[in-house]
NUMARMI-750649 format. One record per residue (C-alpha): z, y, x; residue number from 1; residue in one letter. Coordinates in nm, 3 decimals. Layout:
# residues N
@zz:Z | yy:Y | xx:X | dolo:NUM | palo:A $
...
END
This chain:
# residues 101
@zz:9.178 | yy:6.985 | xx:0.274 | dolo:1 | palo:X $
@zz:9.166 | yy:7.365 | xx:0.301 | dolo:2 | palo:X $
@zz:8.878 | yy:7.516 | xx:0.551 | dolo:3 | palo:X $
@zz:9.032 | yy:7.679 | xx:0.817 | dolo:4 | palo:X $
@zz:8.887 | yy:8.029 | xx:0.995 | dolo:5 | palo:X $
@zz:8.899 | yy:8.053 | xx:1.328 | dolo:6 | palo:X $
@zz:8.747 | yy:7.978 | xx:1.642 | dolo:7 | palo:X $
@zz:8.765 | yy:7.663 | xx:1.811 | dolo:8 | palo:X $
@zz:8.886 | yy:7.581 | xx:2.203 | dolo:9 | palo:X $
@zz:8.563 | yy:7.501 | xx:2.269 | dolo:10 | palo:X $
@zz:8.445 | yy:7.913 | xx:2.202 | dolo:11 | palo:X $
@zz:8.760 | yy:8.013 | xx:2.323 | dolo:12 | palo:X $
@zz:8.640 | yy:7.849 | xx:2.693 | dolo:13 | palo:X $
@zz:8.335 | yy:7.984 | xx:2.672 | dolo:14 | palo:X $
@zz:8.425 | yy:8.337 | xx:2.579 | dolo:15 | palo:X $
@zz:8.697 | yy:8.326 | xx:2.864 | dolo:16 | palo:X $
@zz:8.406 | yy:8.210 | xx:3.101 | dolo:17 | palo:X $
@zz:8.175 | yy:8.450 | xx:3.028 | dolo:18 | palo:X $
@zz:8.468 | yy:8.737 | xx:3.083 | dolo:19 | palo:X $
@zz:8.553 | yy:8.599 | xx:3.408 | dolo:20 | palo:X $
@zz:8.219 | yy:8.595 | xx:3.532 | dolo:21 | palo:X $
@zz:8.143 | yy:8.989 | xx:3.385 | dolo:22 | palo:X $
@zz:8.492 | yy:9.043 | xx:3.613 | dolo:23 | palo:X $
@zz:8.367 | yy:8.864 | xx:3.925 | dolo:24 | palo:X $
@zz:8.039 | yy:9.071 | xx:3.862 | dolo:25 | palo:X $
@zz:8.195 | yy:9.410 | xx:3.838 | dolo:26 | palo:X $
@zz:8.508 | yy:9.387 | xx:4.093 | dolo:27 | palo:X $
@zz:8.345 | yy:9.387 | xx:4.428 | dolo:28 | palo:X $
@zz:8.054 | yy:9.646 | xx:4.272 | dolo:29 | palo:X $
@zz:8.420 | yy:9.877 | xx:4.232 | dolo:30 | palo:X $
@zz:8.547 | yy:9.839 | xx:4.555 | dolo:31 | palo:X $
@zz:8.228 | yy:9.942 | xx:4.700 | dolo:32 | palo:X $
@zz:8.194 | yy:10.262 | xx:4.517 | dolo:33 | palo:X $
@zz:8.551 | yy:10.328 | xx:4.563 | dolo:34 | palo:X $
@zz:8.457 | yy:10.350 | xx:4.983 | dolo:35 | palo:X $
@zz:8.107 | yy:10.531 | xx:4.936 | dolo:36 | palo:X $
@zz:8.330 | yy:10.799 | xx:4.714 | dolo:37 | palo:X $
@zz:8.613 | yy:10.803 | xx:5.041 | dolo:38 | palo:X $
@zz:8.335 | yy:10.824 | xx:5.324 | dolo:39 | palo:X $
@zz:8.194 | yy:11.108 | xx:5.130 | dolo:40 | palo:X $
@zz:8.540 | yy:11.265 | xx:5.039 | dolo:41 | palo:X $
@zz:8.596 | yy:11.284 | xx:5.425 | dolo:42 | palo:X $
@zz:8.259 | yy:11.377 | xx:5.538 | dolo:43 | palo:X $
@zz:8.319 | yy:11.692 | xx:5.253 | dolo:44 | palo:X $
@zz:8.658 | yy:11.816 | xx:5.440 | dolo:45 | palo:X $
@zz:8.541 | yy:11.795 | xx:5.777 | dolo:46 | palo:X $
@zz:8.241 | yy:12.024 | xx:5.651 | dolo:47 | palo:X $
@zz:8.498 | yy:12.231 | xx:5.471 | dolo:48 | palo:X $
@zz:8.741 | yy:12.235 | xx:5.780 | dolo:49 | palo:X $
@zz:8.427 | yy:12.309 | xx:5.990 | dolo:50 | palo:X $
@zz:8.336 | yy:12.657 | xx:5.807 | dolo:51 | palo:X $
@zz:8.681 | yy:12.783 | xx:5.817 | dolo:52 | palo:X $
@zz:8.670 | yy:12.730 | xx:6.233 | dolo:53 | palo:X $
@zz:8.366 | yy:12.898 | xx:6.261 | dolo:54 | palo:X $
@zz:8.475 | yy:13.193 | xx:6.038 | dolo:55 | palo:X $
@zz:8.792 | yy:13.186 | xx:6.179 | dolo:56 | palo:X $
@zz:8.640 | yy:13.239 | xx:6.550 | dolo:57 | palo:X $
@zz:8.398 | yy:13.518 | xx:6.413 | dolo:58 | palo:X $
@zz:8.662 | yy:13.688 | xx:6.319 | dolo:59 | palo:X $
@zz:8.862 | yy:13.671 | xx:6.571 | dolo:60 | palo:X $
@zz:8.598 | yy:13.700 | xx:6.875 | dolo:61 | palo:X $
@zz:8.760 | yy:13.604 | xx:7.215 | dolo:62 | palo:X $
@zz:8.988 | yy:13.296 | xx:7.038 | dolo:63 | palo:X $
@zz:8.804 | yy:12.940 | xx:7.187 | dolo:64 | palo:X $
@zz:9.105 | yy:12.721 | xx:7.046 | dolo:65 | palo:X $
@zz:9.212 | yy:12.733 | xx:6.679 | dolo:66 | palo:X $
@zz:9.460 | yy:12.492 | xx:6.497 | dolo:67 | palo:X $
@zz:9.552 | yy:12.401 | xx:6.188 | dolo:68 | palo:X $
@zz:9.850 | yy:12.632 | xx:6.151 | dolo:69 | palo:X $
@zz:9.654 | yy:12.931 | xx:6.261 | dolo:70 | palo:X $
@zz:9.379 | yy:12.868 | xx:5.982 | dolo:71 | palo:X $
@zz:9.669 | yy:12.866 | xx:5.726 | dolo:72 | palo:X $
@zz:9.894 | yy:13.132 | xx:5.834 | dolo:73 | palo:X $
@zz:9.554 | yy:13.345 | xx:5.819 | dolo:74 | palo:X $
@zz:9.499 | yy:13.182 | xx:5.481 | dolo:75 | palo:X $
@zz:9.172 | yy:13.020 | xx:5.635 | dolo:76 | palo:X $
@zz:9.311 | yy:12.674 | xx:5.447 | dolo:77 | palo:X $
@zz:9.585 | yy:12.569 | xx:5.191 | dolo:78 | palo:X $
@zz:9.818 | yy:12.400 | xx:5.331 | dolo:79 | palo:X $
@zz:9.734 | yy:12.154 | xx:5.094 | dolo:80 | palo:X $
@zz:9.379 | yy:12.132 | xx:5.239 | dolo:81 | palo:X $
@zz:9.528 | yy:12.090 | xx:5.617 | dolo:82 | palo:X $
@zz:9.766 | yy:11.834 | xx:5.537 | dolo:83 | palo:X $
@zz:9.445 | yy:11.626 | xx:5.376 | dolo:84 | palo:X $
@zz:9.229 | yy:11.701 | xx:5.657 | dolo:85 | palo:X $
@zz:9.539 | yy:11.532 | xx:5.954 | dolo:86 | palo:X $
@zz:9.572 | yy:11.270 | xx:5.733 | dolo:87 | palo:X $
@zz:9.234 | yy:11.221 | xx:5.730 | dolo:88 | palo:X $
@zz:9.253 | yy:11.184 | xx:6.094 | dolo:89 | palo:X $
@zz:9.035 | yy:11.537 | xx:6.178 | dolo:90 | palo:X $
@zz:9.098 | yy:11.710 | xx:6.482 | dolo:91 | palo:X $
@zz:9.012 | yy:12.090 | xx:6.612 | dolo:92 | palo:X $
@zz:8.884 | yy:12.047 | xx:6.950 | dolo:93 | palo:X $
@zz:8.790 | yy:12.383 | xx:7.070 | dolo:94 | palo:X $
@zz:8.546 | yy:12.526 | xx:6.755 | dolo:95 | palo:X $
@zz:8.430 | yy:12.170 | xx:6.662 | dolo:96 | palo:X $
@zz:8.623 | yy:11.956 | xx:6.424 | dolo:97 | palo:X $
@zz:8.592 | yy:11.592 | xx:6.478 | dolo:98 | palo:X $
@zz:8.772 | yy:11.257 | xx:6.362 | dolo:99 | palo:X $
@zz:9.060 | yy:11.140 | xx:6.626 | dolo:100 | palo:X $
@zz:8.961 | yy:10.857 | xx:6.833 | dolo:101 | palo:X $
END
């Protein structure tokens, strides 16, 4: 009888096991980061959208309201970054940017 290499089912199960529980470990540690990383993402363009109001309405002294298109037709924003910031729910209301309710 030749001696066979390999591993048996018996490792095999264990290995998987072990694996599975690393996966159950790490998953939910993920998903957390993943919303700590969005919160912060949108706390970042509201800041961002924030400055550009208020240097917007320095420069332009006797303007109360400003929207988005106004900040990017005077090049205030991308377009790219206004288009982030309403689909991140951010509203101008007067000089204070705030999420929509």
């Amino acid at each position: 009888m030749t001696h066979r290499h390999g591993f048996t089912l018996v490792e095999m199960t264990i290995v998987l096991f072990i694996i599975s529980l690393l996966i159950l470990i790490i998953l939910p540690n993920l998903n957390g980061q993943r919303h700590r990383a969005q919160g912060i993402h949108e706390h970042a363009m509201a800041t961002v959208v924030q400055g550009q109001v208020t240097a917007y309405l320095d420069d332009h002294e006797g303007e109360h309201n400003v929207t988005y298109e106004q900040l990017v037709k005077e090049k205030y924003l991308t377009p790219q970054q206004a288009h982030q910031a309403t689909a991140e729910h951010l509203t101008i209301k007067g000089d204070t940017v705030g999420e929509q309710t």
